[in-house]
HTML snippet that shows the backbone in 3Dmol.js (N, CA, C, O; Angstrom):
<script src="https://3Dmol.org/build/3Dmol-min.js"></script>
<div id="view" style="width:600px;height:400px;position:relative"></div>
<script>
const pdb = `
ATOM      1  N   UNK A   1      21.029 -21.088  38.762  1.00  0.00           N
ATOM      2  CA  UNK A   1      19.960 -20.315  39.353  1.00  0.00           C
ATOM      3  C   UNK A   1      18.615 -20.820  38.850  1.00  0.00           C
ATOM      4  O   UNK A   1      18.504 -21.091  37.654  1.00  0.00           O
ATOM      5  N   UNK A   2      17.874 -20.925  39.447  1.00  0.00           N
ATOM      6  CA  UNK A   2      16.161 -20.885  39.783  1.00  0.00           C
ATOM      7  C   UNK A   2      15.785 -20.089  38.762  1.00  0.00           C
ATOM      8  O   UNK A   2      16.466 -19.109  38.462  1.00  0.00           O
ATOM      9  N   UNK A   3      14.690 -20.403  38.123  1.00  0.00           N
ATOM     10  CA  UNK A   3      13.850 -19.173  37.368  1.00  0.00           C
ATOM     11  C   UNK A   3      12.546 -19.515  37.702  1.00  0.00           C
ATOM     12  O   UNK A   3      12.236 -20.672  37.984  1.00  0.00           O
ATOM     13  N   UNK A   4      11.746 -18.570  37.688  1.00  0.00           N
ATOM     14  CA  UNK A   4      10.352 -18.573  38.515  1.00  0.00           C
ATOM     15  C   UNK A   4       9.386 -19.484  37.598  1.00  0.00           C
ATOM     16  O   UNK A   4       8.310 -19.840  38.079  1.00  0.00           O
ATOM     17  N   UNK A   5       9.721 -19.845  36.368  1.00  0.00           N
ATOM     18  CA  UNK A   5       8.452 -20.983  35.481  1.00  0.00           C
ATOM     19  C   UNK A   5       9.498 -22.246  36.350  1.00  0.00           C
ATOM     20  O   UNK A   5       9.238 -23.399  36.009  1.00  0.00           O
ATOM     21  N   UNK A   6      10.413 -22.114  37.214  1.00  0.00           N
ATOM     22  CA  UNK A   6      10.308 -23.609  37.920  1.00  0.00           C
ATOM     23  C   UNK A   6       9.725 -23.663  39.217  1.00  0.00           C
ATOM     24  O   UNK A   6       9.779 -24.681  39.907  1.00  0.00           O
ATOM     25  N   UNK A   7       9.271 -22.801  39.511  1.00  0.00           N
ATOM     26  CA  UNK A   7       7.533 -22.930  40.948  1.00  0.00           C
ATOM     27  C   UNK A   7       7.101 -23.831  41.008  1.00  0.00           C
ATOM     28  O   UNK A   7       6.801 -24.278  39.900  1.00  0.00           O
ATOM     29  N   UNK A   8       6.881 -24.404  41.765  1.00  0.00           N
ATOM     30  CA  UNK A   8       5.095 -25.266  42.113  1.00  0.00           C
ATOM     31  C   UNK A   8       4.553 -24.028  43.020  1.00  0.00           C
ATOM     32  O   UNK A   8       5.134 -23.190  43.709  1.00  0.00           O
ATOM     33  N   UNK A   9       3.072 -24.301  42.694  1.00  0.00           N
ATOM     34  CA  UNK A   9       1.888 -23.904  43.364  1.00  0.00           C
ATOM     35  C   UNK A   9       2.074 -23.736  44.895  1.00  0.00           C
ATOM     36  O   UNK A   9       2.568 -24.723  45.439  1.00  0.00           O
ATOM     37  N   UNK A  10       1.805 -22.778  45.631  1.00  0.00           N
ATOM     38  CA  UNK A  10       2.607 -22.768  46.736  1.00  0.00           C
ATOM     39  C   UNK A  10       3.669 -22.070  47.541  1.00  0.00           C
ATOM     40  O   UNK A  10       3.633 -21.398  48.572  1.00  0.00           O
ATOM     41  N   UNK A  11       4.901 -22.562  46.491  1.00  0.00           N
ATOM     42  CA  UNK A  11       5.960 -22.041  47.179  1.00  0.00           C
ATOM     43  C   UNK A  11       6.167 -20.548  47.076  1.00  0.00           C
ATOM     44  O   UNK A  11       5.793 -19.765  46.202  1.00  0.00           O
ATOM     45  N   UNK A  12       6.885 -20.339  48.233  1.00  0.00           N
ATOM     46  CA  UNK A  12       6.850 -18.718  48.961  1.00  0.00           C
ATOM     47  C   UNK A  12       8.016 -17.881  48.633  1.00  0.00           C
ATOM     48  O   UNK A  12       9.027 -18.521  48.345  1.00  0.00           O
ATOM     49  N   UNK A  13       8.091 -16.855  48.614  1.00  0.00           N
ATOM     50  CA  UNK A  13       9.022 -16.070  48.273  1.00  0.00           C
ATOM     51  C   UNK A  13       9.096 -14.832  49.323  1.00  0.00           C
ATOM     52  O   UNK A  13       8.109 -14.159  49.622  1.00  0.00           O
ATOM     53  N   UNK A  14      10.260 -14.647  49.785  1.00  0.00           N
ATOM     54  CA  UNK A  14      10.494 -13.510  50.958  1.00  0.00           C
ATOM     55  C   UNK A  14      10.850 -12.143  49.906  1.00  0.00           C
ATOM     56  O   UNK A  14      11.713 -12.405  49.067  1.00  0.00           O
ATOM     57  N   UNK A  15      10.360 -10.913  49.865  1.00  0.00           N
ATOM     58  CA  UNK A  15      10.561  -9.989  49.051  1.00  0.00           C
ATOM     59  C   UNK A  15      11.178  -9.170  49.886  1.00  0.00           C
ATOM     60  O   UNK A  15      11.363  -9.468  51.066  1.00  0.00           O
ATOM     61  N   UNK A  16      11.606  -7.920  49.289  1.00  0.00           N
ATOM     62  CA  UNK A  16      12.581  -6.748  49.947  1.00  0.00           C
ATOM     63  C   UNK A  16      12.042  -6.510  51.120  1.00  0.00           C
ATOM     64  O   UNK A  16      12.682  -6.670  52.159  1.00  0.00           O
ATOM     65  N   UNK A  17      10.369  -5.959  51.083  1.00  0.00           N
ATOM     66  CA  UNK A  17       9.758  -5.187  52.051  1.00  0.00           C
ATOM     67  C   UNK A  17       9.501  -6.389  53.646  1.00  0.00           C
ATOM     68  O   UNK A  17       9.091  -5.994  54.738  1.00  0.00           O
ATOM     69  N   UNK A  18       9.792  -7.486  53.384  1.00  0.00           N
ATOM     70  CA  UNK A  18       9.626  -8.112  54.497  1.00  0.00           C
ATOM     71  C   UNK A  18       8.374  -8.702  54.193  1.00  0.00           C
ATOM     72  O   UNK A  18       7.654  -9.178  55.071  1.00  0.00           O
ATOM     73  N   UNK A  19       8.037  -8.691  52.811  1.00  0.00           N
ATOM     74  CA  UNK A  19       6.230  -9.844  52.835  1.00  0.00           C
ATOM     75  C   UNK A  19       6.767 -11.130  52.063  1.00  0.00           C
ATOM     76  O   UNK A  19       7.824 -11.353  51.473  1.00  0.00           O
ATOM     77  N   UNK A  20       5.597 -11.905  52.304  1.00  0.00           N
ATOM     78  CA  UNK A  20       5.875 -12.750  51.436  1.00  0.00           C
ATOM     79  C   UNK A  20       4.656 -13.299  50.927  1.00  0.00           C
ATOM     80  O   UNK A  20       3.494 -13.402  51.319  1.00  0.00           O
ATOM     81  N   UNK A  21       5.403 -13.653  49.800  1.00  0.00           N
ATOM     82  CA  UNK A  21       4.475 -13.719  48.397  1.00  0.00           C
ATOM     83  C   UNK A  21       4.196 -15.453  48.002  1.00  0.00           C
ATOM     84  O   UNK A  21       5.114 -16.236  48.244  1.00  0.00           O
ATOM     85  N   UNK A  22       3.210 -15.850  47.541  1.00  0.00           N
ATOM     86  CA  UNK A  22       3.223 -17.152  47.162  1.00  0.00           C
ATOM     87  C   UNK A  22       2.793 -17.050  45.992  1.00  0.00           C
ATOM     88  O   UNK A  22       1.983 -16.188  45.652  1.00  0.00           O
ATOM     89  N   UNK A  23       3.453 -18.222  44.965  1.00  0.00           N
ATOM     90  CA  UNK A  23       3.125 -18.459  43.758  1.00  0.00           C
ATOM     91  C   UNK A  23       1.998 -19.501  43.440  1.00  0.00           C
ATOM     92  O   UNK A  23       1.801 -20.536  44.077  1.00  0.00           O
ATOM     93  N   UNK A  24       1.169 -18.987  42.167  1.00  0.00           N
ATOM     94  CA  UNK A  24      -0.635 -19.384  41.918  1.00  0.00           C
ATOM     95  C   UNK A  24       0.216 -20.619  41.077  1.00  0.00           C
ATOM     96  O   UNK A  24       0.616 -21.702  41.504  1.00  0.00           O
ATOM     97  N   UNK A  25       0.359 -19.855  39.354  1.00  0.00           N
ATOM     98  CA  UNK A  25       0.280 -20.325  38.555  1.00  0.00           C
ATOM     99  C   UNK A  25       0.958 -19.358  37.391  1.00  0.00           C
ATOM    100  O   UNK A  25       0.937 -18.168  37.706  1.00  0.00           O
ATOM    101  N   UNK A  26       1.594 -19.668  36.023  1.00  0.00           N
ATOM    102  CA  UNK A  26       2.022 -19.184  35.350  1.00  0.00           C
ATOM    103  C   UNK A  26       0.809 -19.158  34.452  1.00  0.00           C
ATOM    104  O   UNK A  26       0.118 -20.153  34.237  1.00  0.00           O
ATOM    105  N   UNK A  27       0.522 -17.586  33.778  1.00  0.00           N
ATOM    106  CA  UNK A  27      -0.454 -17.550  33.023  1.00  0.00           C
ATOM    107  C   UNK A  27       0.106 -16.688  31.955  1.00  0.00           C
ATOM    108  O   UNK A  27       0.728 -15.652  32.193  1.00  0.00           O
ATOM    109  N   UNK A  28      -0.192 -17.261  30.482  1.00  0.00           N
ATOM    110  CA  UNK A  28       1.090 -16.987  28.957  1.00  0.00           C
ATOM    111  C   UNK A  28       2.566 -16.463  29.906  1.00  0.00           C
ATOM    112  O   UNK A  28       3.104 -17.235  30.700  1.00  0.00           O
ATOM    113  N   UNK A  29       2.801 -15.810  29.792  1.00  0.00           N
ATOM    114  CA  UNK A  29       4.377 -15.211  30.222  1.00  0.00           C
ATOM    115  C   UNK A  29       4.828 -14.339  31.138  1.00  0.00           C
ATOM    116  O   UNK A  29       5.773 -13.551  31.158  1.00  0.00           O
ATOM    117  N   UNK A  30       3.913 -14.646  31.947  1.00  0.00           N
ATOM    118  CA  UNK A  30       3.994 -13.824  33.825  1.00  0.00           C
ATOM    119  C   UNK A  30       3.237 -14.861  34.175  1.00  0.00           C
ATOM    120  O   UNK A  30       2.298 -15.537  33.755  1.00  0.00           O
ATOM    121  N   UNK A  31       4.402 -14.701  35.645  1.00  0.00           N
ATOM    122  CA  UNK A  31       3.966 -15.962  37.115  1.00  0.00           C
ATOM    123  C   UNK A  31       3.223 -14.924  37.953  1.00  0.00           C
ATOM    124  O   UNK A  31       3.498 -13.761  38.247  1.00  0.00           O
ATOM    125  N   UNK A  32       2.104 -15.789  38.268  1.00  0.00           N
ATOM    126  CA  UNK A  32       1.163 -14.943  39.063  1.00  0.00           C
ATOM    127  C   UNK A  32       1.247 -15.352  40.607  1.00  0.00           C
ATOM    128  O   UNK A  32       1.063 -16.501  41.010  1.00  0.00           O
ATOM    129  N   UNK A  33       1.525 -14.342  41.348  1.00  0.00           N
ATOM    130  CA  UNK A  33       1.668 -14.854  43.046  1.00  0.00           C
ATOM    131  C   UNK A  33       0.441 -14.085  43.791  1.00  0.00           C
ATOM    132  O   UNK A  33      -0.391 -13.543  43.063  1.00  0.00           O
ATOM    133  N   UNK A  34       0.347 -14.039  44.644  1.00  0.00           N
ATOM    134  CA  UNK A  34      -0.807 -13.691  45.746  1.00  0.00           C
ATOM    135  C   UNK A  34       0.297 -12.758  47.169  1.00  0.00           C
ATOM    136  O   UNK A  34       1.509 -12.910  47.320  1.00  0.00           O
ATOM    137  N   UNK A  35      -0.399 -12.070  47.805  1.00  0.00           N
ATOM    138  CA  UNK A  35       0.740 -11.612  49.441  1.00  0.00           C
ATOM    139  C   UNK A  35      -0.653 -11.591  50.001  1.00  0.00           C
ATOM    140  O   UNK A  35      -1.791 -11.461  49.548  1.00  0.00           O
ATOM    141  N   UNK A  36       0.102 -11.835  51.587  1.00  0.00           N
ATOM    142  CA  UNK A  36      -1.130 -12.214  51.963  1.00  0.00           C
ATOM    143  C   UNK A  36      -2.592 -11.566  52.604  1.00  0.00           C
ATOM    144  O   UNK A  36      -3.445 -11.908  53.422  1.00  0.00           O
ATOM    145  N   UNK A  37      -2.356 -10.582  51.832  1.00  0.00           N
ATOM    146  CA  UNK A  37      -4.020  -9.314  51.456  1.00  0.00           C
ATOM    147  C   UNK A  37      -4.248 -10.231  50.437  1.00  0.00           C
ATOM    148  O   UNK A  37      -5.035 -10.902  51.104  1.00  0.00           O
ATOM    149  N   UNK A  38      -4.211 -10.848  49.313  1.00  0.00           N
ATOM    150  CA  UNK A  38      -4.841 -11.490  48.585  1.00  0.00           C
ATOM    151  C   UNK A  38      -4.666 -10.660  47.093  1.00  0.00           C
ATOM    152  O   UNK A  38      -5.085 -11.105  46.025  1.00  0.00           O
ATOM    153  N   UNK A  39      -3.935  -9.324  47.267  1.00  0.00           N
ATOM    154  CA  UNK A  39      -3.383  -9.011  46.075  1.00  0.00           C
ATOM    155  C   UNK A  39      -2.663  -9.705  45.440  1.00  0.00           C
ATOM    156  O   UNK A  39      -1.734 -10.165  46.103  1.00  0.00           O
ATOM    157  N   UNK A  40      -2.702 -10.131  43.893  1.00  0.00           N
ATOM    158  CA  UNK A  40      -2.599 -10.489  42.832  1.00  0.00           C
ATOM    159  C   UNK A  40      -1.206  -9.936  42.264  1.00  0.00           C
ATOM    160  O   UNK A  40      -1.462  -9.000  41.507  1.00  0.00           O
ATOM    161  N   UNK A  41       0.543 -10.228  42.372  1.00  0.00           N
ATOM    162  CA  UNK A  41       1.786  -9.710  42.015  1.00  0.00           C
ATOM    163  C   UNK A  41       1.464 -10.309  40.503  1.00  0.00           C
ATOM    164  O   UNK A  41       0.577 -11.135  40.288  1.00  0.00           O
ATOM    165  N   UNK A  42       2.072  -9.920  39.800  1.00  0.00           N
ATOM    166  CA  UNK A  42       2.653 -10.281  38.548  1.00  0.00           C
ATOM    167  C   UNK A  42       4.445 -10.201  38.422  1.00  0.00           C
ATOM    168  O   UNK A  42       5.157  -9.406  39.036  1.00  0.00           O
ATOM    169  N   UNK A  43       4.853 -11.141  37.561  1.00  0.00           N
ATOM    170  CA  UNK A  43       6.152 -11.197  37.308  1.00  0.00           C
ATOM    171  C   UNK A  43       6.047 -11.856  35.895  1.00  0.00           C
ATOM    172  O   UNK A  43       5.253 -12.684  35.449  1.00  0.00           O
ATOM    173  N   UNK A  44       7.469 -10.999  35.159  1.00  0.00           N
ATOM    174  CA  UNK A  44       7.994 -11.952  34.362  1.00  0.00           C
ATOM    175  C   UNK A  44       7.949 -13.581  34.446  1.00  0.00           C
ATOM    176  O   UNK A  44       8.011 -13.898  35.634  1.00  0.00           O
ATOM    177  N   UNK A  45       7.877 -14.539  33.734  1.00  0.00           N
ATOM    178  CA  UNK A  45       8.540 -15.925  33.913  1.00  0.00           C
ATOM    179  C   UNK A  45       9.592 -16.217  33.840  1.00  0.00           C
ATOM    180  O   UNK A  45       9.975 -17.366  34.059  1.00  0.00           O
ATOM    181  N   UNK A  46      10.405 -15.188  33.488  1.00  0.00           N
ATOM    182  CA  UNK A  46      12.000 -15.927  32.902  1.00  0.00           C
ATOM    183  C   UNK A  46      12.831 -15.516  34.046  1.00  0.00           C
ATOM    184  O   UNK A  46      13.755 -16.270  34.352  1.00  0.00           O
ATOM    185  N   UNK A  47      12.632 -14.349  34.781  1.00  0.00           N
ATOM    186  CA  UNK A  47      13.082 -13.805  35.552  1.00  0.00           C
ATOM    187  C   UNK A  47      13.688 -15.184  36.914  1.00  0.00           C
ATOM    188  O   UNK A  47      13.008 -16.148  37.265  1.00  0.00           O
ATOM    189  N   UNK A  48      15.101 -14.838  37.424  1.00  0.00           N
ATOM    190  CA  UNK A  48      16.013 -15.554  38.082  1.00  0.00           C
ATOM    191  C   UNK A  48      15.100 -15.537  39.570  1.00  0.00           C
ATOM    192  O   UNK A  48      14.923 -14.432  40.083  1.00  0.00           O
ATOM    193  N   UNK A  49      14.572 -16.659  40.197  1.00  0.00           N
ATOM    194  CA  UNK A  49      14.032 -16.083  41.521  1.00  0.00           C
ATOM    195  C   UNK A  49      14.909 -15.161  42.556  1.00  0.00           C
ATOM    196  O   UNK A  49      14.380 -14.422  43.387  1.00  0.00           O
ATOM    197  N   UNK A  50      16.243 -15.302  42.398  1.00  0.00           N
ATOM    198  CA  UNK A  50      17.093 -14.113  43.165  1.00  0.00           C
ATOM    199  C   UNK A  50      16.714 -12.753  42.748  1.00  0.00           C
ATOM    200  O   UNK A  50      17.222 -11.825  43.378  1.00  0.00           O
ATOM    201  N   UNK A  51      15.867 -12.477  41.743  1.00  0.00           N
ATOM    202  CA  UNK A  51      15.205 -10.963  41.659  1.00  0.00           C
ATOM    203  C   UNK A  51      14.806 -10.474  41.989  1.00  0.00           C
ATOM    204  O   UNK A  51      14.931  -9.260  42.145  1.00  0.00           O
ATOM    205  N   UNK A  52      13.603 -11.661  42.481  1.00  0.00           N
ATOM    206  CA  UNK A  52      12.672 -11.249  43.082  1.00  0.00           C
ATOM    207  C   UNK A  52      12.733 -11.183  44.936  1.00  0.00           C
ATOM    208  O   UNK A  52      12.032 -10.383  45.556  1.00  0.00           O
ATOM    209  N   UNK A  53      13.549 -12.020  45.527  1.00  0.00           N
ATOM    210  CA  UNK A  53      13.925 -12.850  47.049  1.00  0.00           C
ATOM    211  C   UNK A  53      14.096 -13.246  46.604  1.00  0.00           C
ATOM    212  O   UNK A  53      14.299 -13.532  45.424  1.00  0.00           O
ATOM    213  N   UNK A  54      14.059 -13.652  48.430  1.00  0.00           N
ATOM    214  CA  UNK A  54      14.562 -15.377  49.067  1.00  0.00           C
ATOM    215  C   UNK A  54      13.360 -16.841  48.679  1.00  0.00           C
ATOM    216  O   UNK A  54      12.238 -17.034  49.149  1.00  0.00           O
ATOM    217  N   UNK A  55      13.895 -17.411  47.987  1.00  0.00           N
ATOM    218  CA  UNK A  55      12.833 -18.845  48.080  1.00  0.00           C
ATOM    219  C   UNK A  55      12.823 -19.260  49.561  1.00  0.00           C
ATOM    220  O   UNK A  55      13.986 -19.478  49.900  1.00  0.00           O
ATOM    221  N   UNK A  56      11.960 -19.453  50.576  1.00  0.00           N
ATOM    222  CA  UNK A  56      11.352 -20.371  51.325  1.00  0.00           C
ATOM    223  C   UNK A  56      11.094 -21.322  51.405  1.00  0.00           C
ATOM    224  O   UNK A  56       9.881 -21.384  51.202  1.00  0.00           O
ATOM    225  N   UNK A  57      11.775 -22.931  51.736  1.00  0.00           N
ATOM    226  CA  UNK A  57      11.659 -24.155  51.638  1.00  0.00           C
ATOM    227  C   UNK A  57      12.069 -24.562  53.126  1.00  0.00           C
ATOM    228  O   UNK A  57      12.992 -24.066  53.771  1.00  0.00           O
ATOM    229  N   UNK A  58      11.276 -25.473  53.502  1.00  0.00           N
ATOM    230  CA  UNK A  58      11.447 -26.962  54.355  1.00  0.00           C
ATOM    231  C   UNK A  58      11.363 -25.906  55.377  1.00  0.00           C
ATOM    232  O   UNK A  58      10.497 -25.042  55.241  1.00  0.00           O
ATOM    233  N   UNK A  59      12.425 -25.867  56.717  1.00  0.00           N
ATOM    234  CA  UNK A  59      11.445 -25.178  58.146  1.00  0.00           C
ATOM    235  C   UNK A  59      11.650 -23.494  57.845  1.00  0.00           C
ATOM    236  O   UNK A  59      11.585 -22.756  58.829  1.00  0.00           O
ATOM    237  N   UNK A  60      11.870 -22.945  56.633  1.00  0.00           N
ATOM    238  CA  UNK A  60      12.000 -21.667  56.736  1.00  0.00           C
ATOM    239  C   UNK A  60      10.217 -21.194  56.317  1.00  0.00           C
ATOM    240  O   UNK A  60       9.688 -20.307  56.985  1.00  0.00           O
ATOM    241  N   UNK A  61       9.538 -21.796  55.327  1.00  0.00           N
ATOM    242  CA  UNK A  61       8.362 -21.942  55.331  1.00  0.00           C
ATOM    243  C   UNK A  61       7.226 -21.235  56.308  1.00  0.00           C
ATOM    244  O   UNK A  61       7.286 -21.475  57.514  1.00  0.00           O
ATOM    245  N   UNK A  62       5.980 -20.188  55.686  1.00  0.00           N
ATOM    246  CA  UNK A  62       5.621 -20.058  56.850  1.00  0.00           C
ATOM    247  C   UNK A  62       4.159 -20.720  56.951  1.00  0.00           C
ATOM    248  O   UNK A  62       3.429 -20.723  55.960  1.00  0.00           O
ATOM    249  N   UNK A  63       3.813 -21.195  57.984  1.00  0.00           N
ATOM    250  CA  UNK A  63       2.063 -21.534  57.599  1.00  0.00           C
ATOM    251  C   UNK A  63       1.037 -20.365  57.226  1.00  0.00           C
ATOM    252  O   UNK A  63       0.879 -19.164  57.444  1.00  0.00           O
ATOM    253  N   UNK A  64       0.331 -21.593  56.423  1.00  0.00           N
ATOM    254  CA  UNK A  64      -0.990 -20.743  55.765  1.00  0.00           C
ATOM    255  C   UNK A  64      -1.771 -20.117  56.901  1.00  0.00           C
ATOM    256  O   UNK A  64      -2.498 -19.392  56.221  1.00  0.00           O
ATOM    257  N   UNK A  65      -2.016 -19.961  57.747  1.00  0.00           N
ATOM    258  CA  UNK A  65      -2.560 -19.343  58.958  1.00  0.00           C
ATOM    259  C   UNK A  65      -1.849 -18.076  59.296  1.00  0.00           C
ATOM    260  O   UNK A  65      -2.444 -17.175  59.886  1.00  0.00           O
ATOM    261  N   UNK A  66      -0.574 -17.972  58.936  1.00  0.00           N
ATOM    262  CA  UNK A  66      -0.013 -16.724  59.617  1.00  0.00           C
ATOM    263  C   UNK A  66       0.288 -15.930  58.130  1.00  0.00           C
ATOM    264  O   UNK A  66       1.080 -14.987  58.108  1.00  0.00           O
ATOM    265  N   UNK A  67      -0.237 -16.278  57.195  1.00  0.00           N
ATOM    266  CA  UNK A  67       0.098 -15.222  55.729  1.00  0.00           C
ATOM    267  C   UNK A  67      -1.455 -14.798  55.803  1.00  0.00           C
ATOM    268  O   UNK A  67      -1.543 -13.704  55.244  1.00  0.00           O
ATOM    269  N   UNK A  68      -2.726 -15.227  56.272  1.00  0.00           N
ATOM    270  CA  UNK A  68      -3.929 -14.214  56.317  1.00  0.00           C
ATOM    271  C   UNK A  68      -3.986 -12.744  56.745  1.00  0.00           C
ATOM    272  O   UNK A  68      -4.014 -12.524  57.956  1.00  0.00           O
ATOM    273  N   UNK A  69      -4.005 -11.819  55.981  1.00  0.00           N
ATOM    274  CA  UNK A  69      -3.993 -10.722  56.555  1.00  0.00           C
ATOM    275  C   UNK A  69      -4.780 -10.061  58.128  1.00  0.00           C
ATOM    276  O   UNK A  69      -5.781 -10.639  58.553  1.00  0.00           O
ATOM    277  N   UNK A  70      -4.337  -9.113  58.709  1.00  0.00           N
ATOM    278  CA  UNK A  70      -5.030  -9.259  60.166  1.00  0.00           C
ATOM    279  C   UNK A  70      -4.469  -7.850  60.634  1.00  0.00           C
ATOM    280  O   UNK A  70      -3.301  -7.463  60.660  1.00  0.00           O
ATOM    281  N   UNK A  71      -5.948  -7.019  61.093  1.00  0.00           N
ATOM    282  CA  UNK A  71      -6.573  -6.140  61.461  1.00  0.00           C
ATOM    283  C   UNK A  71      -5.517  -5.572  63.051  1.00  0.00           C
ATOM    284  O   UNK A  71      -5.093  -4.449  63.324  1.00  0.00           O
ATOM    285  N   UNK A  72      -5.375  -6.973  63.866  1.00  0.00           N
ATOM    286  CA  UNK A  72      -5.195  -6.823  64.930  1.00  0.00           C
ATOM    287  C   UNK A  72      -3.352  -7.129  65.424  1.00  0.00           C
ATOM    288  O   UNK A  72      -2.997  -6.998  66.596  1.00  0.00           O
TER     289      UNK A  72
END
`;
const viewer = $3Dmol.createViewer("view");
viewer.addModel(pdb, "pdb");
viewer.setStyle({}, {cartoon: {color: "spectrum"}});
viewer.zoomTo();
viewer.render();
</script>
């Protein structure tokens, strides 16, 4: 299993509620992600990414255009 200090910058994570979250950067001992309101998640680092979701890679991926939050 995956643990979330193995991220790159970027990659996405599908959570329970149906959002998804992208990871910044690990800062001391929580990985910091963003959803796409621009709120700021915190997590453990050690934590298994199956804790948190689904990892998102290659065509499951969504573009940066459709994670901007929107009114309409």
């Amino acid at each position: 299993m995956r643990k979330v200090y193995e991220l790159q910058k970027g990659m996405q994570i599908l959570i329970d509620d149906d959002e998804i979250i992208e990871f910044e950067e690990i800062r001391g001992d929580k990985a910091i992600f963003y959803n796409s309101w621009g709120i700021e998640i915190e997590y453990p680092d050690y934590l298994d990414i199956d804790e948190i979701g689904i990892l998102l890679t290659g065509d499951m991926r969504i573009p940066e255009d459709r994670l901007t939050a929107s009114l309409f």
